[in-house]
GUDREN-34036 format. One line per field, with one value per residue: residue in one letter; residue number from 1; x, y, z of N, C-alpha, C in turn; chain. Coordinates in nm, 2 decimals. Example, Ala and Ser with C-alpha at 12.3 -4.5 7.8 and 13.67 -1.06 7.14 Angstrom:
// residues 2
r = [A	S]
k = [1	2]
nx = [1.32	1.28]
ny = [-0.57	-0.22]
nz = [0.78	0.71]
cax = [1.23	1.37]
cay = [-0.45	-0.11]
caz = [0.78	0.71]
cx = [1.32	1.29]
cy = [-0.33	0.00]
cz = [0.78	0.79]
c = [A	A]
***
This chain:
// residues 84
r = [X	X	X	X	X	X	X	X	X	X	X	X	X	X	X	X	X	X	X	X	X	X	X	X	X	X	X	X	X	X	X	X	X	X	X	X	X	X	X	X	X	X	X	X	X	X	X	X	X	X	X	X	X	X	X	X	X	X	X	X	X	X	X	X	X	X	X	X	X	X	X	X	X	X	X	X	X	X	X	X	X	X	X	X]
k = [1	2	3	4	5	6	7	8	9	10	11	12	13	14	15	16	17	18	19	20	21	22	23	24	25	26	27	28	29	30	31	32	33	34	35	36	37	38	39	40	41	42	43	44	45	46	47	48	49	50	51	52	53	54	55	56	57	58	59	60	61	62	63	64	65	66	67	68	69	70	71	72	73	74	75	76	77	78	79	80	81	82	83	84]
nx = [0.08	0.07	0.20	0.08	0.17	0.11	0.08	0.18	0.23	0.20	0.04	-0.25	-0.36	-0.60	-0.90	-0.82	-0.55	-0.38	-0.22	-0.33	-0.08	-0.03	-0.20	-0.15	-0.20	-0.52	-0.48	-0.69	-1.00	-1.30	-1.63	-1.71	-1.43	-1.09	-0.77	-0.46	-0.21	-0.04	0.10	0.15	0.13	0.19	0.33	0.57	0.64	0.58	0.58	0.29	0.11	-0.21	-0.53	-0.85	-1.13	-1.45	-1.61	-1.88	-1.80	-1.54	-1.18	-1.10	-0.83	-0.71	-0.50	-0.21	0.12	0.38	0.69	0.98	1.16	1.41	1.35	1.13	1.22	1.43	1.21	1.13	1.33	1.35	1.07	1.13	1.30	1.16	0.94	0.63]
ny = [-0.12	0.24	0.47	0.81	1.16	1.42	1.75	1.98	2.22	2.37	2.70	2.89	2.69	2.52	2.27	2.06	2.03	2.20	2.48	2.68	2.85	3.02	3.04	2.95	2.84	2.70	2.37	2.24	2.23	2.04	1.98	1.89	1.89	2.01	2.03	2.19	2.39	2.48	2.68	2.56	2.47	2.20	2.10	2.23	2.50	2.41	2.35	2.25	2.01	1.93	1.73	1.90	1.89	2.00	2.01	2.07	2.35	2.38	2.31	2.00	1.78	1.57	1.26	1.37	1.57	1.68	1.95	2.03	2.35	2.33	2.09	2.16	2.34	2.14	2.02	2.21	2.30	1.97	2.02	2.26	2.08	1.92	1.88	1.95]
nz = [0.00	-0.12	0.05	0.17	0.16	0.31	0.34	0.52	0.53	0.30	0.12	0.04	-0.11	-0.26	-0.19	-0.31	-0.33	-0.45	-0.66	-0.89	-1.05	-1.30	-1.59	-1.91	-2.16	-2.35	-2.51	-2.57	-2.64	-2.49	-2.46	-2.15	-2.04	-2.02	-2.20	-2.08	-2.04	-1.81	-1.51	-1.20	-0.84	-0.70	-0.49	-0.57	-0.77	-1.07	-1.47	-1.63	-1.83	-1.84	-1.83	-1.74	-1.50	-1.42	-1.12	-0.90	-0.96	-0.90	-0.99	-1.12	-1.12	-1.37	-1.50	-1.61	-1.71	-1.56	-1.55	-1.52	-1.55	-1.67	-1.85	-1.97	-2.16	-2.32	-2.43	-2.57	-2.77	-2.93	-3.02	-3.18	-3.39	-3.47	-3.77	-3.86]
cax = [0.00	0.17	0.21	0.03	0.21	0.03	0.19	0.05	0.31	0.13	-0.06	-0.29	-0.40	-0.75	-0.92	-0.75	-0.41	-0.28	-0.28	-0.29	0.00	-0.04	-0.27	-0.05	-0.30	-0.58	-0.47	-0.84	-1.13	-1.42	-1.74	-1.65	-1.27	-0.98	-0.69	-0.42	-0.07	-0.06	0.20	0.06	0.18	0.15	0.45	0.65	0.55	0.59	0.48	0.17	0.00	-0.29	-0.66	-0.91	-1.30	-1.52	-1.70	-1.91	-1.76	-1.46	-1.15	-1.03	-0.69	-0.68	-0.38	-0.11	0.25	0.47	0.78	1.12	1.21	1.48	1.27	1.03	1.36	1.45	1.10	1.11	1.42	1.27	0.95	1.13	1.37	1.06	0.87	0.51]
cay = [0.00	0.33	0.57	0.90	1.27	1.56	1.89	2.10	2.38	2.45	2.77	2.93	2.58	2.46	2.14	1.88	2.02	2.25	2.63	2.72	2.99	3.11	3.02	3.00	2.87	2.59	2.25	2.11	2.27	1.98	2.02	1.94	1.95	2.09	2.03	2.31	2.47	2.63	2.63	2.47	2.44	2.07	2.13	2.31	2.52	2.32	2.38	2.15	1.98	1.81	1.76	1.99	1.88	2.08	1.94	2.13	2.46	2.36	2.30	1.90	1.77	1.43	1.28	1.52	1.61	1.82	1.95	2.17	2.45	2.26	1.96	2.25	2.41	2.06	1.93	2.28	2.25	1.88	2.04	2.30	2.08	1.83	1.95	1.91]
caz = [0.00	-0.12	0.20	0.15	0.25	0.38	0.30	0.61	0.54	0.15	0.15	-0.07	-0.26	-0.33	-0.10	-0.41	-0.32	-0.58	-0.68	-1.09	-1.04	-1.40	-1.66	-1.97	-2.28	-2.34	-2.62	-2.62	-2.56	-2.50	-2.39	-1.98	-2.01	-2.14	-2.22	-2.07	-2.01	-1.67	-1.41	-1.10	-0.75	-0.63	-0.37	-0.60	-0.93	-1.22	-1.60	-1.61	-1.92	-1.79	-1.84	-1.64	-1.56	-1.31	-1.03	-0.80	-0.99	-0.89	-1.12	-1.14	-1.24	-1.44	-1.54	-1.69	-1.67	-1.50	-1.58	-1.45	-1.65	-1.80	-1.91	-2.08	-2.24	-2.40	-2.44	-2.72	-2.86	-2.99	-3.12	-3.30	-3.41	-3.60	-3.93	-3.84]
cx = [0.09	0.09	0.15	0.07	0.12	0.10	0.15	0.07	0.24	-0.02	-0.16	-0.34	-0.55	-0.75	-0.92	-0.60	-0.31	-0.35	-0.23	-0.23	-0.01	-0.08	-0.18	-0.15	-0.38	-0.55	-0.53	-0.90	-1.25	-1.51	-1.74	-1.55	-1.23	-0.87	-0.60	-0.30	-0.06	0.05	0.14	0.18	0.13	0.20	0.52	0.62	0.67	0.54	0.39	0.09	-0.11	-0.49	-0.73	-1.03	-1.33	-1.63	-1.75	-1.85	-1.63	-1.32	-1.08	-0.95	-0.76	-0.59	-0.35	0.01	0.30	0.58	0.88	1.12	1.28	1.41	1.18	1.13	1.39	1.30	1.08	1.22	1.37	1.20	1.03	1.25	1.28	1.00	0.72	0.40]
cy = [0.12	0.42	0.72	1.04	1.36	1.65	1.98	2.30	2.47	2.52	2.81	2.83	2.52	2.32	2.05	1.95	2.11	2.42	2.65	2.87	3.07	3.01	3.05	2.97	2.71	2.53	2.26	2.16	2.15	2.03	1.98	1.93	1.93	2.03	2.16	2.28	2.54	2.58	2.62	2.46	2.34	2.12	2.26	2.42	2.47	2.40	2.22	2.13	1.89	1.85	1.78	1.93	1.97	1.99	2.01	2.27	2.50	2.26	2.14	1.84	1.62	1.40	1.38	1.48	1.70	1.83	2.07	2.28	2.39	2.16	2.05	2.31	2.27	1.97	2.10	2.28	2.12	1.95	2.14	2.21	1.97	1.94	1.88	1.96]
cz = [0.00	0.00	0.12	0.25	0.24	0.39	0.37	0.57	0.38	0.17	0.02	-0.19	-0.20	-0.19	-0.21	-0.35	-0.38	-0.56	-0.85	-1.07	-1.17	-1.53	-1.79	-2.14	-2.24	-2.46	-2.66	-2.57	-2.56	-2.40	-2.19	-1.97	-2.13	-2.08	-2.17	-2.01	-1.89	-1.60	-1.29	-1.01	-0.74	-0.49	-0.41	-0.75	-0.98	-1.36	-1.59	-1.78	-1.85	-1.83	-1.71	-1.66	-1.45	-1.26	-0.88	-0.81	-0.97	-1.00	-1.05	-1.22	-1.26	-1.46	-1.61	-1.65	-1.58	-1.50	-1.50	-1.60	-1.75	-1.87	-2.03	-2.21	-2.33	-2.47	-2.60	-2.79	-2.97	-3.06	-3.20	-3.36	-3.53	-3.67	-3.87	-3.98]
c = [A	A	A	A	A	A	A	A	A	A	A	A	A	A	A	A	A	A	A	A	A	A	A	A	A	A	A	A	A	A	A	A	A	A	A	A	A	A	A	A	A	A	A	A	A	A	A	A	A	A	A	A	A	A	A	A	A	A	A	A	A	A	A	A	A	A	A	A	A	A	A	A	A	A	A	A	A	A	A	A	A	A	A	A]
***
């Protein structure tokens, strides 16, 4: 059974855990979620791909990613480096 941490010291984040530090653009717009780019505090801000639904007006992660700066910095280098 994996062990479950409790982060008492994180302020300013939502009752799932998280704070959307900066809204950066939306992928996928579907009719109840999206697809989006934001940088997100879990613990630490990250850049965040992940899918959004709403429940109770409130905003729900789904899987996604998250990445370091550097990981973002080599994760564009790649894209501009394919022909799409």
């Amino acid at each position: 059974m994996a062990a479950v941490l409790l982060l008492p010291f994180l302020t300013e984040v939502n009752s799932m855990g998280f704070n959307i530090v900066k809204h950066i653009g939306v992928l996928k717009d579907g009719s109840n979620i999206t697809t989006e780019l934001n940088i997100v505090e879990w613990v630490y801000p990250r850049y965040d791909i992940r899918r959004w639904g709403l429940k109770d007006g409130e905003k729900v992660p789904y899987k996604g990613i998250t990445l370091t700066v550097e990981e973002v910095r080599v994760l564009k280098d790649i894209l501009n480096s394919i022909e799409i």
